[in-house]
Backbone as a chain_set.jsonl record, in Angstrom:
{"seq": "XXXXXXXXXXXXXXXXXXXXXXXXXXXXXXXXXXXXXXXXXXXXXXXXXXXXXXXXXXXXXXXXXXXXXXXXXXXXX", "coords": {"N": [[-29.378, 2.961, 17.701], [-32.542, 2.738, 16.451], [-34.133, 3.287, 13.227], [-37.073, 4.618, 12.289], [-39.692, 3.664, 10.708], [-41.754, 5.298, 8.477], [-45.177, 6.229, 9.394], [-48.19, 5.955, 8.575], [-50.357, 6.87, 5.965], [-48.913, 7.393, 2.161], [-47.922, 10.516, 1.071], [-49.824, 11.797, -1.722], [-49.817, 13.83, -3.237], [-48.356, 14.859, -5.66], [-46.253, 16.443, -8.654], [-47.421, 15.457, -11.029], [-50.363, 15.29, -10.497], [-50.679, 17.875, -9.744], [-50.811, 19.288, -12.121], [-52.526, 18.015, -13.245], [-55.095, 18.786, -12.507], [-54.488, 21.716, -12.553], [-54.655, 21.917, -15.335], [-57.114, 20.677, -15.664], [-58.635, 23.169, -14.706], [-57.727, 24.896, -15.799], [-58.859, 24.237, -18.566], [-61.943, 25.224, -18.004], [-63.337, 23.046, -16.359], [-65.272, 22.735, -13.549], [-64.304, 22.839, -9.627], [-64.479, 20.335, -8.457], [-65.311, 18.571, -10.632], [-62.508, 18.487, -11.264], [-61.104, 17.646, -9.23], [-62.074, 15.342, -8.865], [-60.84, 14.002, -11.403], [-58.51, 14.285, -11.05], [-57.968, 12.666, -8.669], [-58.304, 13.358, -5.739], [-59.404, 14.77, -3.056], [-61.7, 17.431, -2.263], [-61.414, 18.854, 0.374], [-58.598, 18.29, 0.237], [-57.818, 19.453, -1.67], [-58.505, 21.826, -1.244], [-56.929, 22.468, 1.287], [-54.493, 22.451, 0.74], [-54.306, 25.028, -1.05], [-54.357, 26.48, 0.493], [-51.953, 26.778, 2.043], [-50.403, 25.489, 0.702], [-48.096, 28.028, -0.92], [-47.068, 27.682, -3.971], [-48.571, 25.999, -4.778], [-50.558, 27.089, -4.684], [-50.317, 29.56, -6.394], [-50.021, 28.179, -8.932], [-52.508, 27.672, -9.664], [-53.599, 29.81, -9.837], [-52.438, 30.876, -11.655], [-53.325, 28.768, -13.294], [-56.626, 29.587, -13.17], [-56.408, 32.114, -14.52], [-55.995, 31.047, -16.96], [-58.065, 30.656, -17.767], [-59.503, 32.223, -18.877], [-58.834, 33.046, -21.056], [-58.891, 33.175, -24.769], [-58.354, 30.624, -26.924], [-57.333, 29.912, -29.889], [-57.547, 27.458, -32.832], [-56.009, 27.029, -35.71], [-55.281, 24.66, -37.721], [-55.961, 22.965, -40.555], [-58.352, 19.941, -41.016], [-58.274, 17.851, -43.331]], "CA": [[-30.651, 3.63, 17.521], [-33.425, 1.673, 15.414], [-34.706, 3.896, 11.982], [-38.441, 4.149, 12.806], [-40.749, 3.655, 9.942], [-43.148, 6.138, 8.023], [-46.31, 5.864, 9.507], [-49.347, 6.845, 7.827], [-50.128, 7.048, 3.775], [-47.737, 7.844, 1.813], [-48.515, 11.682, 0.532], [-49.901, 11.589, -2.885], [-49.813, 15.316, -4.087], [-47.375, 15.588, -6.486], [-46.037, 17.404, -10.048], [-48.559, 14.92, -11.993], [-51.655, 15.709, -9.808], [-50.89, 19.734, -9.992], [-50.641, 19.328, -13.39], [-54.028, 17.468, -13.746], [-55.9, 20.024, -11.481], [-54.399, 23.102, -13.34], [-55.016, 21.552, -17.12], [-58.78, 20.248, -15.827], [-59.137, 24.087, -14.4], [-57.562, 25.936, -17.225], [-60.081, 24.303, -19.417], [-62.95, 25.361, -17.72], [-63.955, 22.143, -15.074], [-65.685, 22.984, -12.296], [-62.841, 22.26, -8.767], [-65.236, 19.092, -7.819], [-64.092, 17.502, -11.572], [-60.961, 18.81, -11.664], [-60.368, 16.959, -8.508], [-61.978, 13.925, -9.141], [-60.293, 13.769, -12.172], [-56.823, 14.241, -10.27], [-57.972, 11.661, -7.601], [-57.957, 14.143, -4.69], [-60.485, 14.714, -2.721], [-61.721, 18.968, -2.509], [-60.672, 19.395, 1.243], [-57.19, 18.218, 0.138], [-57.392, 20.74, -2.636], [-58.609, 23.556, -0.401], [-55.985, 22.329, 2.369], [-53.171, 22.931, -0.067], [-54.675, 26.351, -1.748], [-53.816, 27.544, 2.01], [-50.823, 25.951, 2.931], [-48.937, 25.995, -0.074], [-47.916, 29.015, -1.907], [-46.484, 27.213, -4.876], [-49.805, 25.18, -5.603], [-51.893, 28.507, -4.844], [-49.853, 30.209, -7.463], [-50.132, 27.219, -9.771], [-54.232, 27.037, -9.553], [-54.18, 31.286, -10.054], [-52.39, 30.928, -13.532], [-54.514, 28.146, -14.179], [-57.703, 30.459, -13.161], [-56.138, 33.25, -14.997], [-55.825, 30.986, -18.365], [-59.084, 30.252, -18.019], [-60.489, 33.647, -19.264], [-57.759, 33.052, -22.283], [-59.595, 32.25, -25.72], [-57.556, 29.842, -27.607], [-57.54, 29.635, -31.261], [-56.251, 26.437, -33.372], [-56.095, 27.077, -37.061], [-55.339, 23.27, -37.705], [-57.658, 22.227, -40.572], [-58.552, 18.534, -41.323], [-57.899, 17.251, -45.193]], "C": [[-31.33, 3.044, 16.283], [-33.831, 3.116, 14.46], [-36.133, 3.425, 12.604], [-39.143, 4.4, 11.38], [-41.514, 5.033, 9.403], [-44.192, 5.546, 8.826], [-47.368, 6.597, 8.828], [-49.461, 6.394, 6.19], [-49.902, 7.487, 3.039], [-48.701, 9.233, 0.796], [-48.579, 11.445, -1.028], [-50.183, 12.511, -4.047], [-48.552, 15.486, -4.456], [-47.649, 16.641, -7.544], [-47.193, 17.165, -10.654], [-49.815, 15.236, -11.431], [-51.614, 17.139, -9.749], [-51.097, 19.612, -11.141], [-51.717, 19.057, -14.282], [-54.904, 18.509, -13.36], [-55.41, 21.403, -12.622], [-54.504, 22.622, -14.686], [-56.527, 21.392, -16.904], [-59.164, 22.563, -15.048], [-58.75, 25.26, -15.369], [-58.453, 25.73, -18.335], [-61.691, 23.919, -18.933], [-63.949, 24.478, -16.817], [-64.248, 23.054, -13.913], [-64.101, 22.003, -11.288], [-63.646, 20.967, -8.441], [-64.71, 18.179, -9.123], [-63.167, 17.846, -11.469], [-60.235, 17.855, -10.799], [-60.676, 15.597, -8.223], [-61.307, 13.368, -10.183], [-58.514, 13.425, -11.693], [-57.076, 12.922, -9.395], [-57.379, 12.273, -6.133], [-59.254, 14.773, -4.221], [-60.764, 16.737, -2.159], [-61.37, 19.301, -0.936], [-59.519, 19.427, 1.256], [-56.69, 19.405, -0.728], [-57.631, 22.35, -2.022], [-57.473, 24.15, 0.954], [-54.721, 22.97, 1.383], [-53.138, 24.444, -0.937], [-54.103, 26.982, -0.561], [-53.167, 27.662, 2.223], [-49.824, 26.194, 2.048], [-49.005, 26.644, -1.261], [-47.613, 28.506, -3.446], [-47.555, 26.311, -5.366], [-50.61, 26.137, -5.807], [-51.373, 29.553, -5.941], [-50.253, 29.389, -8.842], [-51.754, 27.199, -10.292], [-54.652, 28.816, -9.765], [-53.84, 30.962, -11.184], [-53.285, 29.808, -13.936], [-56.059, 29.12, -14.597], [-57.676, 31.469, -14.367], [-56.559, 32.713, -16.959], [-57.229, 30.458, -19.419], [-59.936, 31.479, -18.811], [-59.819, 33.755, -20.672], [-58.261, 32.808, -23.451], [-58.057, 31.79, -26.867], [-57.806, 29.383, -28.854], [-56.543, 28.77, -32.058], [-56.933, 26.751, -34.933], [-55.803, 25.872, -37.953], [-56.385, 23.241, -39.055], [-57.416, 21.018, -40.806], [-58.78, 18.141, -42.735], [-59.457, 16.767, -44.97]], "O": [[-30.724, 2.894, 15.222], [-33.812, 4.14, 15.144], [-36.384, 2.368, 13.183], [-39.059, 5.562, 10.981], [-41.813, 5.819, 10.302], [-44.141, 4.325, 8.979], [-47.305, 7.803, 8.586], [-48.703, 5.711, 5.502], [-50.708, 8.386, 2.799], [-49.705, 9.076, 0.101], [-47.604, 10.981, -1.619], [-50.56, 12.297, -5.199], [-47.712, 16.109, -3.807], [-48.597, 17.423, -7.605], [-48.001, 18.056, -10.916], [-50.534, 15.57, -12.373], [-52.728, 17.661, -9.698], [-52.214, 20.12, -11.24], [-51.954, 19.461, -15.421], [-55.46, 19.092, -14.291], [-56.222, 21.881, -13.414], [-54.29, 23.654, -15.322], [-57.276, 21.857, -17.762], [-60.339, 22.904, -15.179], [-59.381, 26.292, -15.602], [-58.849, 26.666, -19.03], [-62.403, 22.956, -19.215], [-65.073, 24.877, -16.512], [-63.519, 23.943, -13.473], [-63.307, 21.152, -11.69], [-62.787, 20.366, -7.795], [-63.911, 17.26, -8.949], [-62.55, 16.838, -11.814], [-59.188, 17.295, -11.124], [-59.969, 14.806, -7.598], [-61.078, 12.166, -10.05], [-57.699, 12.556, -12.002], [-56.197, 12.07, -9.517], [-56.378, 11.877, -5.535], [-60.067, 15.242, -5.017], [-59.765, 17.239, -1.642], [-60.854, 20.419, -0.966], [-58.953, 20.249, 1.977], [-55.666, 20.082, -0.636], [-57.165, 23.467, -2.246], [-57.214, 25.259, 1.42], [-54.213, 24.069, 1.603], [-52.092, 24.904, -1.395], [-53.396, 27.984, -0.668], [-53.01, 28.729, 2.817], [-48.765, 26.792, 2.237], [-49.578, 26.3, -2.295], [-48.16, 29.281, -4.23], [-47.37, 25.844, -6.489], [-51.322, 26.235, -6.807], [-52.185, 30.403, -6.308], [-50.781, 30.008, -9.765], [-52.042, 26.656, -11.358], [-55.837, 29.137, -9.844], [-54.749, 30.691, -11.968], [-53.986, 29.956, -14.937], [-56.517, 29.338, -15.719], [-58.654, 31.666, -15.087], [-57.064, 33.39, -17.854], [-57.468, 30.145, -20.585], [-61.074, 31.301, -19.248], [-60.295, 34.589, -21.442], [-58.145, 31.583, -23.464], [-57.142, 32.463, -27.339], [-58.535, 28.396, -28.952], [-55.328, 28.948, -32.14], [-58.134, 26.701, -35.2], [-56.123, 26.085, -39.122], [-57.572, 23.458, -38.812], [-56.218, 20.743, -40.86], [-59.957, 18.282, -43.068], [-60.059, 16.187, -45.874]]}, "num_chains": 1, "name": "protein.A"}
């Protein structure tokens, strides 16, 4: 029995592309940059909000950290 090939293009939603998407949506990007910024195009991002629980969880705490105000006390010499 022959091994048959992948066909198609190879899936390109990973860790690093959630990771871009929920950092560009935790600080306040609109989902159109967030996902050009990722390199994913917004039906892929709306396909996967549906489909998979574990990105749609991922993209709520982002939402969520978006309402978060973040204070750096840092100063500069």
């Amino acid at each position: 029995m022959a091994i048959k090939k992948a066909v198609g293009r190879p899936q390109e939603f990973n860790f690093k592309t959630i990771s871009k998407l929920a950092d560009s949506v935790a600080h306040n990007y609109p989902i159109s940059d967030a996902c050009k910024y990722a390199r994913i195009s917004k039906s892929t991002y709306y396909y996967y909000l549906k489909s998979e629980p574990l990105f749609a969880e991922a993209m709520a705490l982002a939402h969520e950290n978006q309402r978060k105000v973040n204070f750096n006390f840092r100063t500069t010499p």
